[in-house]
C-alpha positions as CSV (number, residue, x, y, z in Angstrom):
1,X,-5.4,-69.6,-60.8
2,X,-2.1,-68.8,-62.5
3,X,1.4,-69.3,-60.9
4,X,1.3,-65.2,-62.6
5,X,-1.6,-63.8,-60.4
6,X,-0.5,-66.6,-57.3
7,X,2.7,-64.5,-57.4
8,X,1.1,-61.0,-57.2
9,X,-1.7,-61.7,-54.8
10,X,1.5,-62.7,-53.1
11,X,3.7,-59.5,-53.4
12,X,0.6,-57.4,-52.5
13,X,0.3,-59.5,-49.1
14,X,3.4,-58.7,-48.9
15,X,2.9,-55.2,-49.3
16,X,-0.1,-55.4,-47.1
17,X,1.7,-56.5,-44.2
18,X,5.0,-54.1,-45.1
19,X,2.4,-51.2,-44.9
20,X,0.8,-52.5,-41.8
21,X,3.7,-52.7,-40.1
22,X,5.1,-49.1,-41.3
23,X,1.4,-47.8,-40.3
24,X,1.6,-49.7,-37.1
25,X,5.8,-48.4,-36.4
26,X,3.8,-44.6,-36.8
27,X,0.7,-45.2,-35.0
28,X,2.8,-46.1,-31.7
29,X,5.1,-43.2,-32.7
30,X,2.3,-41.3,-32.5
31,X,0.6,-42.5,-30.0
32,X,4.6,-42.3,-27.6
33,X,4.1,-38.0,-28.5
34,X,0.3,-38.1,-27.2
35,X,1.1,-39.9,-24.3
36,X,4.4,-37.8,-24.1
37,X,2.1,-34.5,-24.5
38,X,0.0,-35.3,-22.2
39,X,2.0,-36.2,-19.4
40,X,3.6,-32.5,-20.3
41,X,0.0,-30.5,-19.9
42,X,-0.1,-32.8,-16.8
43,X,3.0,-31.7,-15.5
44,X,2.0,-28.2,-16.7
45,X,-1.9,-28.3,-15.1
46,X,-0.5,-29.2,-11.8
47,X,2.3,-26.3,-11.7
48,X,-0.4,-24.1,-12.8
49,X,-2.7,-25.1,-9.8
50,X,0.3,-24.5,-7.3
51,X,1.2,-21.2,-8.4
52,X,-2.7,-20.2,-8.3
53,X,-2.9,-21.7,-5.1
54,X,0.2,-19.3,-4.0
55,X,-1.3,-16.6,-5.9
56,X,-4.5,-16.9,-3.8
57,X,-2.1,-17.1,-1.2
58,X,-1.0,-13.7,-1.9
59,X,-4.0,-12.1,-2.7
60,X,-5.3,-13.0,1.0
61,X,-2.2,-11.0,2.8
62,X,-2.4,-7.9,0.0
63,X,-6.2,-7.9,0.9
64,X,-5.4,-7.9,4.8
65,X,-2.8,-5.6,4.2
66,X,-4.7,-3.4,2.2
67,X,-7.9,-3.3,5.3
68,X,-5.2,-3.3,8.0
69,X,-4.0,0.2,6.0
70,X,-7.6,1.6,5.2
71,X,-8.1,1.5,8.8
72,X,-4.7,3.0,9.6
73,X,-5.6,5.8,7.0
74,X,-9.4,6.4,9.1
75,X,-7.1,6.4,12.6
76,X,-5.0,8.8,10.7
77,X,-7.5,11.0,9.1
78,X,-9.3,11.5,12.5
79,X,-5.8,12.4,14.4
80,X,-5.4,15.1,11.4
81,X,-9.3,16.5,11.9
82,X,-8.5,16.6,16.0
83,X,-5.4,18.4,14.9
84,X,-7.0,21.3,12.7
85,X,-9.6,21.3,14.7
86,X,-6.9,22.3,17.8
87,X,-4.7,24.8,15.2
88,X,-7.6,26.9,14.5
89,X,-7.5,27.8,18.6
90,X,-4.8,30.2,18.4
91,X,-1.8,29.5,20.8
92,X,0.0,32.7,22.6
93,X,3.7,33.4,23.4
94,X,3.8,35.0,26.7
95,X,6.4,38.0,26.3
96,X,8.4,39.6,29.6
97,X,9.8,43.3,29.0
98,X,10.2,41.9,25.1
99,X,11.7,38.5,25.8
100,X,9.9,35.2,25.9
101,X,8.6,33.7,28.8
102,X,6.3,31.1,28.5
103,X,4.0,28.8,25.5
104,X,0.3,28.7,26.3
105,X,-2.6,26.7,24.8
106,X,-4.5,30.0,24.3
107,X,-4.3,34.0,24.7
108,X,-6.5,33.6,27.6
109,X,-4.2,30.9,29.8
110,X,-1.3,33.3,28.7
111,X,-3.3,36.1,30.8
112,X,-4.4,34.2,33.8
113,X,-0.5,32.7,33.7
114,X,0.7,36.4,34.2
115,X,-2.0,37.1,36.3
116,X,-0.2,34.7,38.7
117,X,2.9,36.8,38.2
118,X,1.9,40.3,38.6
119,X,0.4,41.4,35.3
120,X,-2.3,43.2,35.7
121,X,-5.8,40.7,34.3
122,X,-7.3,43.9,33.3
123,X,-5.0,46.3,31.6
124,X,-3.6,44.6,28.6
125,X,-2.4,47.2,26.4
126,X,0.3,47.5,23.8
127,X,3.7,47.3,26.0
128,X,5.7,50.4,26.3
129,X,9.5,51.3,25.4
130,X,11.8,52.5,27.5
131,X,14.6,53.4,25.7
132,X,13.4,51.6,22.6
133,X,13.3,48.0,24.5
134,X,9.6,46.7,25.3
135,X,8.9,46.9,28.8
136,X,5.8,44.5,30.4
137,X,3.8,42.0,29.9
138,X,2.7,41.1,26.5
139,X,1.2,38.3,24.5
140,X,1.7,37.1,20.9
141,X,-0.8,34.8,19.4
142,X,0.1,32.4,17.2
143,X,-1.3,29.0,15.5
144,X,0.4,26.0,15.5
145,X,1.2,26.0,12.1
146,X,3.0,29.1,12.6
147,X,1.4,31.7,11.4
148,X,1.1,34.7,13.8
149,X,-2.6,35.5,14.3
């Protein structure tokens, strides 16, 4: 062997182990950001497993909420049917010589109510006017929405 190629096989070690040691500096550079990136889609899986666990959370009360109001609605929807149901009986204003005298639940209890007072049960008839003021008994019907029947 020449002292020529002794001298270049020894530059290229030295080359070799110059390289190594560049390729080894960026292999744990490298290795520093996977390790770093990892512990960072760590840090991100866990935060995303809390906030789906408060999510879930959430969801549970919005979905109690939401039957405790779908019942509420039924409770209400049945009040409203009772209460057409009750406006299509028509209510009656009791009337005495043209003023009012009394609210009943139908035109009938508005009769047997003046029937207590005098009126006669039998003779309902338009009331008269004595010098153009209504005189007697007389009864107007009404629902409860307040239309006049």
């Amino acid at each position: 062997m020449t002292a020529e190629r002794l001298r270049r096989l020894l530059e290229d070690a030295e080359q070799a182990r110059a390289d190594a040691v560049e390729a080894n500096a960026r292999a744990s550079e490298l290795h520093r950001r996977h390790v770093a990136r990892v512990d960072h889609l760590n840090g991100r899986v866990e935060s995303a497993e809390s906030d789906a666990a408060i999510l879930r959370e959430h969801v549970a009360e919005c979905e109690t909420a939401l039957k405790e109001s779908a019942a509420e609605v039924g409770a209400l929807r049945e009040e409203l049917d009772v209460a057409r149901r009750a406006a299509v009986v028509p209510m009656a204003l009791l009337l005495r010589d043209g003023a009012p005298h009394s609210v009943h639940a139908s035109v009938q209890a508005a009769k047997d109510h003046a029937a207590t007072l005098g009126a006669n049960p039998s003779g309902w008839t338009a009331p008269g006017l004595v010098g153009g003021t209504p005189t007697g008994w007389s009864i107007m019907p009404f629902r409860r929405n307040g239309a006049v029947s």
